[in-house]
MIVO-976616 format. One line per field, with one value per residue: x, y, z of N, C-alpha, C, CB in turn; residue number from 1; residue in one letter. Coordinates in nm, 2 decimals. Each point is the difference from the previous one (the first is absolute). Glycine has a CB too. Layout:
! residues N
nX	X / ...
nY	Y / ...
nZ	Z / ...
caX	X / ...
caY	Y / ...
caZ	Z / ...
cX	X / ...
cY	Y / ...
cZ	Z / ...
cbX	X / ...
cbY	Y / ...
cbZ	Z / ...
resi	NUM / ...
resn	A / ...
END
This chain:
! residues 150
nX	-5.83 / 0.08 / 0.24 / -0.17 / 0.36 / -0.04 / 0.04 / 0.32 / 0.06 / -0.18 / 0.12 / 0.30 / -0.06 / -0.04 / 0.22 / 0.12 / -0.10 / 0.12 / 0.27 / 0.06 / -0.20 / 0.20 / 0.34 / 0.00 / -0.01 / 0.25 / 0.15 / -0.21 / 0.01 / -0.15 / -0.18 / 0.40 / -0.34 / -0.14 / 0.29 / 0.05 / -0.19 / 0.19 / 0.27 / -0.13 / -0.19 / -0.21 / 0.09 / 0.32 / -0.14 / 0.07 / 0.18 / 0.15 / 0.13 / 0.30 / 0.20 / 0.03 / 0.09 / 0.14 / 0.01 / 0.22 / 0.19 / 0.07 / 0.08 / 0.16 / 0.06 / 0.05 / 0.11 / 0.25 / 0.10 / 0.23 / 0.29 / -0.24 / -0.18 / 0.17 / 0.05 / -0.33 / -0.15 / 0.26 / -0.04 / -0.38 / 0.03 / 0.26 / 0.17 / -0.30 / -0.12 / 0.15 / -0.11 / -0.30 / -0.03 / 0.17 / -0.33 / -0.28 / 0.23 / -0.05 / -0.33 / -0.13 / 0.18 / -0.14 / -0.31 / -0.08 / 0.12 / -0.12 / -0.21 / 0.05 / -0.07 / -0.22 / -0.15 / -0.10 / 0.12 / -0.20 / -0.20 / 0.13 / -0.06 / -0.34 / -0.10 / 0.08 / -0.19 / -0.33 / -0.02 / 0.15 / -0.09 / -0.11 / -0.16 / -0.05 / 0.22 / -0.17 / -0.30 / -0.35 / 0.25 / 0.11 / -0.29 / -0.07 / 0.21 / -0.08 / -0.12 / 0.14 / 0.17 / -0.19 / -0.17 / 0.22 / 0.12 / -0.18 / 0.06 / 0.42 / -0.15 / -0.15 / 0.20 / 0.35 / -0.30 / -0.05 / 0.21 / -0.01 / -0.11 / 0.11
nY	0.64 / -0.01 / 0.32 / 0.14 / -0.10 / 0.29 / -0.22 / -0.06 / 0.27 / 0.17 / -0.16 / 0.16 / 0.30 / -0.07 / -0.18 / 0.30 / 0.22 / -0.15 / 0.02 / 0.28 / 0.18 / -0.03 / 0.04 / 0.30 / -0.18 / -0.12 / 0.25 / 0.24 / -0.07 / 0.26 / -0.27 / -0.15 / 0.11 / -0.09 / 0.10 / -0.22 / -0.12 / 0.11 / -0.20 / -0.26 / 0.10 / 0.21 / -0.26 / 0.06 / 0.14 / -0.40 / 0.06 / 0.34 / -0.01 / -0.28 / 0.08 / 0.25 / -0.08 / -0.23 / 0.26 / 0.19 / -0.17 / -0.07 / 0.26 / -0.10 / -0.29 / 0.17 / 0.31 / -0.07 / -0.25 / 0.15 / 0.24 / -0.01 / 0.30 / 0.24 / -0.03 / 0.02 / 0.23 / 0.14 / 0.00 / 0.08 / 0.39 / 0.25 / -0.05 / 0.12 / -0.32 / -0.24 / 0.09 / 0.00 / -0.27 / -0.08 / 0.25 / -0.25 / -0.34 / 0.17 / 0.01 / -0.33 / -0.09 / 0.14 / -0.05 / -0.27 / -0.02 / 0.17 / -0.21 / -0.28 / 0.13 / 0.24 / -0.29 / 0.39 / -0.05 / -0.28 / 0.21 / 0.20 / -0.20 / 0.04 / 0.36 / -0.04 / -0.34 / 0.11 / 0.28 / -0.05 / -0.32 / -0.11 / -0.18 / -0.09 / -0.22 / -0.10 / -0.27 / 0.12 / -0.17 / 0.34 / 0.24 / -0.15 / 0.12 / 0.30 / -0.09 / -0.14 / 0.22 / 0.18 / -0.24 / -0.12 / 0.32 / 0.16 / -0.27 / 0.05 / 0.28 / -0.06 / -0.13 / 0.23 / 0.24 / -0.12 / -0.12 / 0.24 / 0.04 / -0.17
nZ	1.20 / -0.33 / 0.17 / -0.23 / -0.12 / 0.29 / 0.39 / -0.07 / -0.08 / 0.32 / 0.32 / -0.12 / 0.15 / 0.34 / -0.02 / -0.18 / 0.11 / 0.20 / -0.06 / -0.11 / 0.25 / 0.15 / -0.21 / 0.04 / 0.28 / -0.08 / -0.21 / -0.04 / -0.34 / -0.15 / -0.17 / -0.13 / -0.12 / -0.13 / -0.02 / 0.20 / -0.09 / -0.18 / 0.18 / -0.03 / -0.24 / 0.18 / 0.16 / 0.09 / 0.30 / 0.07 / -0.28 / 0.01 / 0.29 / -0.07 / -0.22 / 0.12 / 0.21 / -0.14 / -0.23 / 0.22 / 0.15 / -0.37 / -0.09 / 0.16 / -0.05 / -0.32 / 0.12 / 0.04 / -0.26 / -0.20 / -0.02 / -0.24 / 0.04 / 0.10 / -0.27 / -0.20 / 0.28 / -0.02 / -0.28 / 0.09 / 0.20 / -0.02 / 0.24 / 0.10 / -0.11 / 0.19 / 0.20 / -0.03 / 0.00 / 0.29 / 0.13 / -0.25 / 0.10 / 0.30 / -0.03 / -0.10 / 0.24 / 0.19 / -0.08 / 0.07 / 0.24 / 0.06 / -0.24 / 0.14 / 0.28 / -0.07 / 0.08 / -0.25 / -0.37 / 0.03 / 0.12 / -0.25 / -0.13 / -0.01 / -0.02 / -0.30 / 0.00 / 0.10 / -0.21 / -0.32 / -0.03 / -0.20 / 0.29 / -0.26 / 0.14 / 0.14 / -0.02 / 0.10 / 0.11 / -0.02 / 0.22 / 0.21 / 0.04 / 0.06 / 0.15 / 0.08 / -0.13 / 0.06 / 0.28 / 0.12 / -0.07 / 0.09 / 0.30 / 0.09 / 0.05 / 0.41 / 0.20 / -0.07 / 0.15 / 0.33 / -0.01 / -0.15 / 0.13 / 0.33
caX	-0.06 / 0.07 / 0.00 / -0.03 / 0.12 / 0.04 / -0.02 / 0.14 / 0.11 / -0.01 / 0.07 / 0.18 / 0.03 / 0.02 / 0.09 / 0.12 / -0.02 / -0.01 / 0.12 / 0.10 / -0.05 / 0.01 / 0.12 / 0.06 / 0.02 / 0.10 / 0.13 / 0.00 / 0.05 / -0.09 / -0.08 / 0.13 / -0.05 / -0.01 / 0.09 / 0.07 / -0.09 / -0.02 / 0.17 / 0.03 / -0.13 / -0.17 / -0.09 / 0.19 / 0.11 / 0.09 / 0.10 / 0.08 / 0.04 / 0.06 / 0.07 / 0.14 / 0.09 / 0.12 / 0.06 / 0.07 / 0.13 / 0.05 / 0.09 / 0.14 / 0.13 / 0.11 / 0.04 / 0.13 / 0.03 / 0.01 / 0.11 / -0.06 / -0.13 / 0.00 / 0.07 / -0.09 / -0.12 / 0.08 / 0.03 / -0.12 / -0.09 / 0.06 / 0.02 / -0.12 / -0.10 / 0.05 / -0.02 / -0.13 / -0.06 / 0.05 / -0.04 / -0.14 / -0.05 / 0.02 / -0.11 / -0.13 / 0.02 / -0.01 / -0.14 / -0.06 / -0.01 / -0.09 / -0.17 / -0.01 / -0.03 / -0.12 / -0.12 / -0.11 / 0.02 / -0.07 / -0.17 / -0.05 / 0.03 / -0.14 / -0.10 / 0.00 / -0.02 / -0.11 / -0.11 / 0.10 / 0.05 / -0.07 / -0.03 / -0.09 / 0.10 / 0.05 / -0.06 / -0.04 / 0.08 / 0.16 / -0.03 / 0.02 / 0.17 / -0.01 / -0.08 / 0.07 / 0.13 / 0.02 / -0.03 / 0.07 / 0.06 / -0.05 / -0.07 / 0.14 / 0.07 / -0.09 / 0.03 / 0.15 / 0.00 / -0.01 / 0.13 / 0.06 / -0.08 / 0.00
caY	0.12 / -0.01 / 0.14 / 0.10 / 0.02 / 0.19 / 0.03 / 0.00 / 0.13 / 0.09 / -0.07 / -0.02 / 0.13 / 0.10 / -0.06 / 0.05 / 0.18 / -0.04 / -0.01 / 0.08 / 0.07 / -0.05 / -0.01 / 0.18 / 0.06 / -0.08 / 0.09 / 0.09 / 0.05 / 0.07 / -0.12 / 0.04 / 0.00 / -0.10 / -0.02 / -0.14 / -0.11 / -0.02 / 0.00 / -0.15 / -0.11 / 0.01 / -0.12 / -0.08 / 0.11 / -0.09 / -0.10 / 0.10 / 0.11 / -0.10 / -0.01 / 0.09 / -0.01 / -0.09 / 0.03 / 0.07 / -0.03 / -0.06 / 0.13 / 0.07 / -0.12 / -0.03 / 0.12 / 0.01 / -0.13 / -0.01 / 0.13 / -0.04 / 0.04 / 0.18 / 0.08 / 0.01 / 0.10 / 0.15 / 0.09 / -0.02 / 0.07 / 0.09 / -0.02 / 0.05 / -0.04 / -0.11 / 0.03 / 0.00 / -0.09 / -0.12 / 0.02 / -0.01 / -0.15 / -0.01 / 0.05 / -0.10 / -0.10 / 0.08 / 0.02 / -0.12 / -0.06 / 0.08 / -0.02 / -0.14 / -0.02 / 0.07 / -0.10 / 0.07 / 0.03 / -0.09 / 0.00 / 0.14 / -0.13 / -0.09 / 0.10 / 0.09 / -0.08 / -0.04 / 0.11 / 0.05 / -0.10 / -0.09 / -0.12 / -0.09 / -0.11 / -0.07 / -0.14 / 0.07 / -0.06 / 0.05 / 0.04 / -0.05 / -0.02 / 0.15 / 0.05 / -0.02 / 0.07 / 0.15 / 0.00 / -0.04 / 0.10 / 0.12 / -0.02 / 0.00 / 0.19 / 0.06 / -0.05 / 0.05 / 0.10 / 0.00 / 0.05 / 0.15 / 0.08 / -0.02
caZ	-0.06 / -0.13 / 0.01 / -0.14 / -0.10 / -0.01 / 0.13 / 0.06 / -0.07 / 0.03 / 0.15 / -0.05 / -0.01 / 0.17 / 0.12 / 0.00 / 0.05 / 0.16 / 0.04 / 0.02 / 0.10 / 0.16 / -0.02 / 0.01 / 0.12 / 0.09 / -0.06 / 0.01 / -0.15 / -0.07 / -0.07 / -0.10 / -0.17 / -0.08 / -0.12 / 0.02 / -0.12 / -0.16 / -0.01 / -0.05 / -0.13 / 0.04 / 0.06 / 0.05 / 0.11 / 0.10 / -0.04 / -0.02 / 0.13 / -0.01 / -0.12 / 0.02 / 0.07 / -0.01 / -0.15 / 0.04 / 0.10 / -0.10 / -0.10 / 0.08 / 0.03 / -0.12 / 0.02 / 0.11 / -0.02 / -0.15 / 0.02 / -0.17 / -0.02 / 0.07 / -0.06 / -0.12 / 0.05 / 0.03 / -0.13 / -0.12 / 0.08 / 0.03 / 0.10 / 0.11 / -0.03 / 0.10 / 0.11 / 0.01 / -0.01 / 0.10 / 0.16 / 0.01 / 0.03 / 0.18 / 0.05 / -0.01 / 0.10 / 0.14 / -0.05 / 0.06 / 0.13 / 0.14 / -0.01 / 0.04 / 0.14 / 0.11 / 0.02 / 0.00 / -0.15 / -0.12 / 0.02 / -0.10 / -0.17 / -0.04 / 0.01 / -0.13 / -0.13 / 0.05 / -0.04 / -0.14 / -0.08 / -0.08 / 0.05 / -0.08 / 0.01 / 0.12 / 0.06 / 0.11 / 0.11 / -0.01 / 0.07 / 0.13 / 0.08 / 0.02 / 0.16 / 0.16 / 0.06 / 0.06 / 0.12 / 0.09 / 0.03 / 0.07 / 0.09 / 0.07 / -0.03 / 0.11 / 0.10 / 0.06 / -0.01 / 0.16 / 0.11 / 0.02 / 0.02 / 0.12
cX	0.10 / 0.00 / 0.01 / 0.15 / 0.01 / -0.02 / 0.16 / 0.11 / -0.08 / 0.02 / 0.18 / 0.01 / 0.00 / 0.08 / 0.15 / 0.04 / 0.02 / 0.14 / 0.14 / -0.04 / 0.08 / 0.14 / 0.07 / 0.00 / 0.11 / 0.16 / 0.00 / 0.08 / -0.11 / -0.02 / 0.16 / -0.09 / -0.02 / 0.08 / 0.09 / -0.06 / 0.04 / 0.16 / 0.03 / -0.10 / -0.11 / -0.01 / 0.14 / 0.07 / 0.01 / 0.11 / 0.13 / 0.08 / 0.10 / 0.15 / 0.08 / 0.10 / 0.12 / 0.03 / 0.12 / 0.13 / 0.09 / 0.04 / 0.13 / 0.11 / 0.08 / 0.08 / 0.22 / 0.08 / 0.10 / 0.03 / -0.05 / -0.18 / 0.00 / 0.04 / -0.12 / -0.13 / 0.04 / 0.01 / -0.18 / -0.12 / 0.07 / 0.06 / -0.13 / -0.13 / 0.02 / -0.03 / -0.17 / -0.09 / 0.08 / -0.08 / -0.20 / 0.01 / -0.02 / -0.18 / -0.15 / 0.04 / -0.04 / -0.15 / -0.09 / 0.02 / -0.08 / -0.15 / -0.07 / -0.02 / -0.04 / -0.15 / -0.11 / 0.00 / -0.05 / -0.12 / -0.02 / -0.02 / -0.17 / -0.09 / 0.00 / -0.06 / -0.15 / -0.10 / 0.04 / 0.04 / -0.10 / -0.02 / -0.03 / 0.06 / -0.02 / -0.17 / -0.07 / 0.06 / 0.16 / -0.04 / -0.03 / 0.14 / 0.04 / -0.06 / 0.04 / 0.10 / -0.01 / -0.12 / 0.04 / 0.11 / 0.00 / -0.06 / 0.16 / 0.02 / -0.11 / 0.04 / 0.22 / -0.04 / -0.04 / 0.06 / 0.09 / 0.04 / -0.03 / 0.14
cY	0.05 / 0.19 / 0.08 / 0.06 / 0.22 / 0.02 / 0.01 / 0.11 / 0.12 / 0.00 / -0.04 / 0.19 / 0.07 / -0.05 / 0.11 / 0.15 / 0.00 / 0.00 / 0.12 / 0.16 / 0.02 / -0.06 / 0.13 / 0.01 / 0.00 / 0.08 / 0.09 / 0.04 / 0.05 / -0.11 / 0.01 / 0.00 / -0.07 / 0.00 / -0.09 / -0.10 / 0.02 / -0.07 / -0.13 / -0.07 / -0.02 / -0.15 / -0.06 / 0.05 / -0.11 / -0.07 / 0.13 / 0.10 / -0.13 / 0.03 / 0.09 / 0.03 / -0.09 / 0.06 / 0.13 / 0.00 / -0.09 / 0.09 / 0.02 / -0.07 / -0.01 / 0.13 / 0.04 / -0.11 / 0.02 / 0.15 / 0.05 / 0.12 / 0.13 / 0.05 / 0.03 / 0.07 / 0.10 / 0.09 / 0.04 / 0.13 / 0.14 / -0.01 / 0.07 / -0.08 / -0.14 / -0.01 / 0.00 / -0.12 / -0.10 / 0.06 / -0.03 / -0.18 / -0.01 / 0.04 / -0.14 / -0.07 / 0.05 / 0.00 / -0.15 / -0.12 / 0.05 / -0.02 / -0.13 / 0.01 / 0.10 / -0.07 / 0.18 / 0.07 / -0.11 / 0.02 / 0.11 / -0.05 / -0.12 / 0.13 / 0.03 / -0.14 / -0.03 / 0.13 / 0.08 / -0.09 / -0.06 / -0.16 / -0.11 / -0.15 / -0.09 / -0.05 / 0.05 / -0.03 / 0.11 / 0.13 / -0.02 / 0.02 / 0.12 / 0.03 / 0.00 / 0.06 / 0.11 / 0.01 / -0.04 / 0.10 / 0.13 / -0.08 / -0.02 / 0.17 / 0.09 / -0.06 / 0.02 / 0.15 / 0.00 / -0.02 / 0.08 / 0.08 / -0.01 / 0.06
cZ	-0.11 / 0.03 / -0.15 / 0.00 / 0.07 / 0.17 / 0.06 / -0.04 / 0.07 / 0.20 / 0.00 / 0.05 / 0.16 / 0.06 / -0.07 / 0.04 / 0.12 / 0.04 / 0.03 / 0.05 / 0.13 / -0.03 / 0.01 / 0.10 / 0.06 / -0.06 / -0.08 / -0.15 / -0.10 / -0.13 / -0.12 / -0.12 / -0.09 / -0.07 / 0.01 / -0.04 / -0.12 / 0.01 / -0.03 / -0.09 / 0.08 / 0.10 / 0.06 / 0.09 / 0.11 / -0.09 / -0.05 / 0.13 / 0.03 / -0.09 / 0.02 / 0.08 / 0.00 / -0.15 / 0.03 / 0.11 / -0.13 / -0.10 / 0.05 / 0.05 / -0.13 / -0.03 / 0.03 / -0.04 / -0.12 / -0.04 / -0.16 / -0.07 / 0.05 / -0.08 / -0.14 / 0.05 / 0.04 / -0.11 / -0.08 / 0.08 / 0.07 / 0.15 / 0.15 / -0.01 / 0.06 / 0.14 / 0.05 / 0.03 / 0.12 / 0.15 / -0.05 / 0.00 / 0.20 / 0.06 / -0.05 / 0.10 / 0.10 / -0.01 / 0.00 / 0.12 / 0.10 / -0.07 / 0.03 / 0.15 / 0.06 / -0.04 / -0.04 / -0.18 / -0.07 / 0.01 / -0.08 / -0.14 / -0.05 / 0.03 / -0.14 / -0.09 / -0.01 / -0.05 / -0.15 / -0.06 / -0.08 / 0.06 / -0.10 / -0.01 / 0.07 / 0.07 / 0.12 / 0.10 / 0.01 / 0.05 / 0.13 / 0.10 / 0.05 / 0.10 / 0.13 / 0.03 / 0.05 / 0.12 / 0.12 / 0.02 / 0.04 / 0.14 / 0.12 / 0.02 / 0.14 / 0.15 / 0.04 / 0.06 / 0.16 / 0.06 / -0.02 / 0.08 / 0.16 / 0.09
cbX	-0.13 / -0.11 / 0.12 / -0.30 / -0.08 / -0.13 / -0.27 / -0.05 / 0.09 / -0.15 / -0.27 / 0.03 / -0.10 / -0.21 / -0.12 / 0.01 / -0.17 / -0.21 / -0.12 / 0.12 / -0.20 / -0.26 / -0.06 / -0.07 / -0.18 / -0.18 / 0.08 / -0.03 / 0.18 / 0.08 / -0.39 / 0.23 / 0.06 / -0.17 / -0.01 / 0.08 / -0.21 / -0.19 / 0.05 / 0.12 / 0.17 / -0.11 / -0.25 / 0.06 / -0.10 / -0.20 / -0.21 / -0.16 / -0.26 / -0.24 / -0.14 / -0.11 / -0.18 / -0.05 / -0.27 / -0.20 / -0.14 / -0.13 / -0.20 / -0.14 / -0.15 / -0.16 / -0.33 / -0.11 / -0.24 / -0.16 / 0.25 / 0.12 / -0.09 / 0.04 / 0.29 / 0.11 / -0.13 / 0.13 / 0.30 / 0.02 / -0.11 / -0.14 / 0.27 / 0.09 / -0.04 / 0.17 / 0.24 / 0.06 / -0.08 / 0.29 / 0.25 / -0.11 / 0.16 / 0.34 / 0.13 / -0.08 / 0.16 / 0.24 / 0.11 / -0.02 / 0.19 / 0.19 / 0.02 / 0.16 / 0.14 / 0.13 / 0.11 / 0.02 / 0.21 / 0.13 / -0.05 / 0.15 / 0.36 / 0.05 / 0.01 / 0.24 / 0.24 / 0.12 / -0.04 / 0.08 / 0.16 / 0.08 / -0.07 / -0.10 / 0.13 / 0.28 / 0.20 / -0.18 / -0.14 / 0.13 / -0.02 / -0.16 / 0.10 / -0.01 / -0.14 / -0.06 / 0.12 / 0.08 / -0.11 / -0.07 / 0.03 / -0.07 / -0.29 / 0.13 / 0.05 / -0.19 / -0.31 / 0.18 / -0.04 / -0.11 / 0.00 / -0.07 / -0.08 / -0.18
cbY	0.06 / -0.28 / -0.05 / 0.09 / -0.27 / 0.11 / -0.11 / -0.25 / -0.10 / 0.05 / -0.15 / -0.25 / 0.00 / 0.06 / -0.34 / -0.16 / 0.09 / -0.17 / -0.21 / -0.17 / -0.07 / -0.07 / -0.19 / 0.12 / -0.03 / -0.29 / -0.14 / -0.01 / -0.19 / 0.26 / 0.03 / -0.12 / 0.12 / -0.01 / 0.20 / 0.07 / -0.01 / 0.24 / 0.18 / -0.02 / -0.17 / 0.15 / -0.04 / -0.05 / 0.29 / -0.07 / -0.26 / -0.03 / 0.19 / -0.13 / -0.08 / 0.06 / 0.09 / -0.24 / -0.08 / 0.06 / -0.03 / -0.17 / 0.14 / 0.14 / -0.17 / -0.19 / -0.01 / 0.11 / -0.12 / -0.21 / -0.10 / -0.38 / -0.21 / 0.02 / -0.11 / -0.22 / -0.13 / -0.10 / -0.16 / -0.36 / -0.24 / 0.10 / -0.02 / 0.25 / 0.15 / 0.00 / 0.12 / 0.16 / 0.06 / -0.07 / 0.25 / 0.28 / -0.12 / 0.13 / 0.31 / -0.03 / -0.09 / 0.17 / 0.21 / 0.06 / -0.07 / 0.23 / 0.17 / -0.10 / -0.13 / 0.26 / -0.28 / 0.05 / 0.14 / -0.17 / -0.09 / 0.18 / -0.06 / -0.30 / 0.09 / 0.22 / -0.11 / -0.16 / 0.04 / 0.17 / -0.03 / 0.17 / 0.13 / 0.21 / 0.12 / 0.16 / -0.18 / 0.01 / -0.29 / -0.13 / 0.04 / -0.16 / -0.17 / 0.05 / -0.07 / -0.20 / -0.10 / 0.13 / 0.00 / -0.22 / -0.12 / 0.17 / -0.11 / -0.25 / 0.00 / 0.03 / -0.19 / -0.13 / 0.06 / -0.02 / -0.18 / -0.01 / 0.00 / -0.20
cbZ	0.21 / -0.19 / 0.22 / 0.02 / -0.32 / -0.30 / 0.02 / -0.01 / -0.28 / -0.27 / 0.03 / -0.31 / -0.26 / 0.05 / 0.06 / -0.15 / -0.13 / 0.00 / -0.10 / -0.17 / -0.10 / 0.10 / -0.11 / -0.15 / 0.02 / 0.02 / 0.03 / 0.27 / 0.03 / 0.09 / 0.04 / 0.11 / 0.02 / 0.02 / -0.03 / 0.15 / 0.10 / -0.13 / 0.16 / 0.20 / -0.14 / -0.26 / -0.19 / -0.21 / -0.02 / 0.17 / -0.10 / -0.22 / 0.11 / 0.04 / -0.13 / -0.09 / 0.08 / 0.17 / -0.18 / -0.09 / 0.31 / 0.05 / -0.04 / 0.08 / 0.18 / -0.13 / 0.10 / 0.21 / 0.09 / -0.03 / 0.19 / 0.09 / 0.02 / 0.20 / 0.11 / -0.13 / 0.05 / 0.15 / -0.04 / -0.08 / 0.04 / -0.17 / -0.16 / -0.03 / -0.20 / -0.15 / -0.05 / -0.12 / -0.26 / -0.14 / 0.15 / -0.16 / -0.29 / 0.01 / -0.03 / -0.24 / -0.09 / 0.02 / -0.16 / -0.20 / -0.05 / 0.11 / -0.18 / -0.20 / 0.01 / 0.03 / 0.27 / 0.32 / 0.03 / -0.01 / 0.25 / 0.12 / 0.13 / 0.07 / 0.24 / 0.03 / 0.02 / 0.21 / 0.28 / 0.08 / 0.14 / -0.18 / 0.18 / -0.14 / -0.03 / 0.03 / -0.08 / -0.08 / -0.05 / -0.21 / -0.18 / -0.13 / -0.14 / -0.19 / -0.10 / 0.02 / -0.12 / -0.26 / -0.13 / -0.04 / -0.08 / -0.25 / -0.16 / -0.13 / -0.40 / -0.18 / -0.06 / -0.22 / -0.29 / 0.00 / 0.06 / -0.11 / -0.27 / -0.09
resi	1 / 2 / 3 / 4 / 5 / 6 / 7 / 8 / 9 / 10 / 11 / 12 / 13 / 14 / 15 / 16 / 17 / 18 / 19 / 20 / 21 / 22 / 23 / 24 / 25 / 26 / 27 / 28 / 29 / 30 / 31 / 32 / 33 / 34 / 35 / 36 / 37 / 38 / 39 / 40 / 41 / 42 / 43 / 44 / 45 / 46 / 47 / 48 / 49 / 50 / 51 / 52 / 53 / 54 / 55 / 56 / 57 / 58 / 59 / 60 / 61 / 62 / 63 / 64 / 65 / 66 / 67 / 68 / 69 / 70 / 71 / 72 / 73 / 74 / 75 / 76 / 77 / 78 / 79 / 80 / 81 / 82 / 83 / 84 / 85 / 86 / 87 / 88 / 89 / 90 / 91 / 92 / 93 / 94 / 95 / 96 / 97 / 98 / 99 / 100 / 101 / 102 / 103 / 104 / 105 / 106 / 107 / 108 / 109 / 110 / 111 / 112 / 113 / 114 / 115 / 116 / 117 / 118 / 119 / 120 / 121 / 122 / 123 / 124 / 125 / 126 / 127 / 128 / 129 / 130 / 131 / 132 / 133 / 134 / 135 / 136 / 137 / 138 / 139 / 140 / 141 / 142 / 143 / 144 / 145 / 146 / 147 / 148 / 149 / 150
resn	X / X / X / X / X / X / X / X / X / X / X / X / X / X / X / X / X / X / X / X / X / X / X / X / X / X / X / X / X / X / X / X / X / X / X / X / X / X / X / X / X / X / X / X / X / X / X / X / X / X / X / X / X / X / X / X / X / X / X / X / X / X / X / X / X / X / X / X / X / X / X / X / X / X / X / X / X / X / X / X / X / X / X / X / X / X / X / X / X / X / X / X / X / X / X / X / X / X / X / X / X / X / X / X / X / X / X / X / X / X / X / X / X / X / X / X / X / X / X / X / X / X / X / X / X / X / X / X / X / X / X / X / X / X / X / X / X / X / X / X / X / X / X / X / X / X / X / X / X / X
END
């Protein structure tokens, strides 16, 4: 059976509501927005949620590495402004990790992209695939939520 393009994306968009429904129950965190999406580029937020994080440890590894280079972003920036910038590289790094590994922040992330984003991109099989995942992942996330609960 051949599935309709707007049936599947609007069965994406619920599972995922679903998921991050019955996920709040578990951690109980508040939604992060679309501004984080926009932050990493809309359609590029897996790959960009990735980049920045290594680019930014990579900033700070050459940063700390090369006395040459601190010093010409120390004099070119000041010293408070240095600073500034070496704790917002830290903070991105960090920021994307922990966002990388909450299983319930990436599902928010795709909710927004599914309902604030720009799909049109992406392949009905590449829909398909969405589907099953967030079905096989709300259907794990219900059956953890009951032994819980037992």
């Amino acid at each position: 059976m051949r599935e309709n393009r707007k049936d599947l994306e609007q069965e994406i968009q619920s599972l995922i509501a679903q998921y991050v429904e019955e996920s709040g129950k578990v951690e109980g965190r508040d939604n992060l927005g679309e501004e984080v999406y926009r932050l990493f580029d809309n359609i590029y937020f897996p790959v960009n949620l990735h980049a920045y994080g290594r680019s930014s440890t990579s900033a700070l590894h050459l940063l700390a590495a090369n006395n040459e280079i601190m010093k010409l972003f120390r004099d070119g920036m000041g010293d408070d402004e240095f600073e500034d910038f070496c704790d917002m590289l830290k903070s991105m790094a960090i920021f994307c990790q922990n966002l990388i590994t909450s299983e319930l922040d990436v599902a928010r992330m795709d909710l927004i992209k599914w309902t604030a984003g720009d799909t049109s991109h992406m392949q009905v099989n590449d829909l398909i695939k969405e589907k099953m995942k967030y079905q096989r992942k709300l259907k794990n996330l219900k059956e953890d939520i009951q032994l819980r609960n037992k």
